[in-house]
N, C-alpha and C positions, 0 to 999 in steps of 0.2 A: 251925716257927712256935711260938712262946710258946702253951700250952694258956690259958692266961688270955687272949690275944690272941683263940685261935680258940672260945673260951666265948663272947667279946665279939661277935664276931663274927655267929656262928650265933644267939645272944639278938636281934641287931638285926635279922636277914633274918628272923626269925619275928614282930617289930611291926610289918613292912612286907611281908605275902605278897600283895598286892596287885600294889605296886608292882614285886616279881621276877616277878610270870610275868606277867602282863598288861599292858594302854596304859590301864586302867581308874581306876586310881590311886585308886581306890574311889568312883567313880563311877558309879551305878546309874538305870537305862531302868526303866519298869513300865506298865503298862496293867489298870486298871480291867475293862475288855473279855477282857483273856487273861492267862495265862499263860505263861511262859518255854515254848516246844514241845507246848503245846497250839494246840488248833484256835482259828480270828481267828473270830467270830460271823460266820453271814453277812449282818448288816448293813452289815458294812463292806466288802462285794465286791461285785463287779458280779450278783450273784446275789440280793443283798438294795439296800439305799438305799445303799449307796458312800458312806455315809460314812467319814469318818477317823476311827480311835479316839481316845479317848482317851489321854494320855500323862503322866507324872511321872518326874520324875526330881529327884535328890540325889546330897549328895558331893562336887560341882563342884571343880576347883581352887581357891584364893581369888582368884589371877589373872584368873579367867573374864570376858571383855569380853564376850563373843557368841558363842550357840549356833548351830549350825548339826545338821542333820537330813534323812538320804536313805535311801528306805523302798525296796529292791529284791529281785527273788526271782531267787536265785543259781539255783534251776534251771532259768530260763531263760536263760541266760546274762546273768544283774545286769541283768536289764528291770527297766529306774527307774518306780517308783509314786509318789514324791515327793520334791520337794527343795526345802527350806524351809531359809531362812540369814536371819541378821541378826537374829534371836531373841537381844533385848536380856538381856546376864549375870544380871540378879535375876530373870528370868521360870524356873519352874520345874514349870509343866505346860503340857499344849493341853487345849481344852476338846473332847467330841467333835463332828465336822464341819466342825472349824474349816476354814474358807478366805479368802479375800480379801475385807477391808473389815471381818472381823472378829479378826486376826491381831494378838498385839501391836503397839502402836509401833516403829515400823523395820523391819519384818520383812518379810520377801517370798518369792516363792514361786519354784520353777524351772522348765524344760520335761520334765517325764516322757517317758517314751517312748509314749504313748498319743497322743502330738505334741499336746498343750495343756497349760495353766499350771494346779500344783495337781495335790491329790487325785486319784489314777486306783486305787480300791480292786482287792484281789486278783481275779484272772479265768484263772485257769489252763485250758488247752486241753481239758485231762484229765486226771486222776488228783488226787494231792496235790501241794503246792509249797510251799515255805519262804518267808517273807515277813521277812527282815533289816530292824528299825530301828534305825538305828545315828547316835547323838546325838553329837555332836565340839564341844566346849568349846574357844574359841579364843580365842587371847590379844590379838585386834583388835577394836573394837567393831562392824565392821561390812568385811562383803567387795566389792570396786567391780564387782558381776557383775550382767548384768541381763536376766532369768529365762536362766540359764544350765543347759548340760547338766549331765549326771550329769560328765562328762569334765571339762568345763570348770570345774563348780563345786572338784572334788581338785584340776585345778591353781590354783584360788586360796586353796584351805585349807594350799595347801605350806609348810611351815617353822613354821603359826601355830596348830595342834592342842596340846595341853595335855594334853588324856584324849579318852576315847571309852569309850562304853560301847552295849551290846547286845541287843537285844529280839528272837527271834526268833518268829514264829508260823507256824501250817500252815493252807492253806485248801483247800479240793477244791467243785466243784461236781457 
């Protein structure tokens, strides 16, 4: 290969290291409440008021029709705490607590595994647990699911994700 070709090259994958290792495409999760792999307050678990934290995010693709959001803790095998879709594309945070009646316009809520709709804050058996929120930017304004599982809400996100990006936190009681 032309050394001018592979200068051009390597220059262009170091403006876009985003977009070579990750689905983030520079698309950034935060919370007011925590930090990246720090502990979730326990407000927001079944140990304190179960509310939801708060959230923000930035970066969005420009495409973005509608966010979508499923809060689960992979140590227990991805026991769903939330799953919120149809979070209209200009909306760009939740307030804390949010739940229904107070949810952006469009927006809706799914079935957690706590078997009801909405918020079910962290509540691990014992020890500490990882609580994944993981926000998906999708290129539809809205998905035809109605309060759908954790299962069913990925197969209506198929084909129509954009980015995603990751918030992880730890809770123990």
């Amino acid at each position: 290969m032309d050394p001018r070709r592979t200068a051009l090259l390597l220059v262009s994958l170091s403006l876009f290291p985003a977009c070579a290792r990750d689905q983030s495409h520079g698309m950034r999760l935060s919370s007011a409440a925590f930090t990246a792999g720090a502990p979730i307050p326990k407000r927001h678990g079944c140990s304190g008021e179960n509310l939801s934290p708060p959230l923000a995010w930035s970066g969005a693709p420009l495409r973005t029709r509608s966010f979508a959001l499923v809060v689960d803790d992979p140590d227990a095998r991805h026991f769903t705490h939330w799953v919120l879709f149809n979070l209209p594309g200009d909306v760009s945070s939740l307030a804390e607590g949010v739940r229904a009646g107070h949810l952006p316009p469009g927006a809706a809520e799914g079935r957690n595994d706590f078997d009801g709709i909405g918020w079910g804050g962290p509540c691990p058996p014992a020890g500490e647990h990882h609580y994944a929120f993981r926000l998906y930017a999708l290129d539809v304004p809205a998905l035809a699911a109605v309060s759908p599982t954790r299962v069913q809400f990925a197969s209506a996100m198929k084909g129509h994700v954009l980015a995603e990006a990751e918030l992880v936190g730890t809770y123990a009681r």
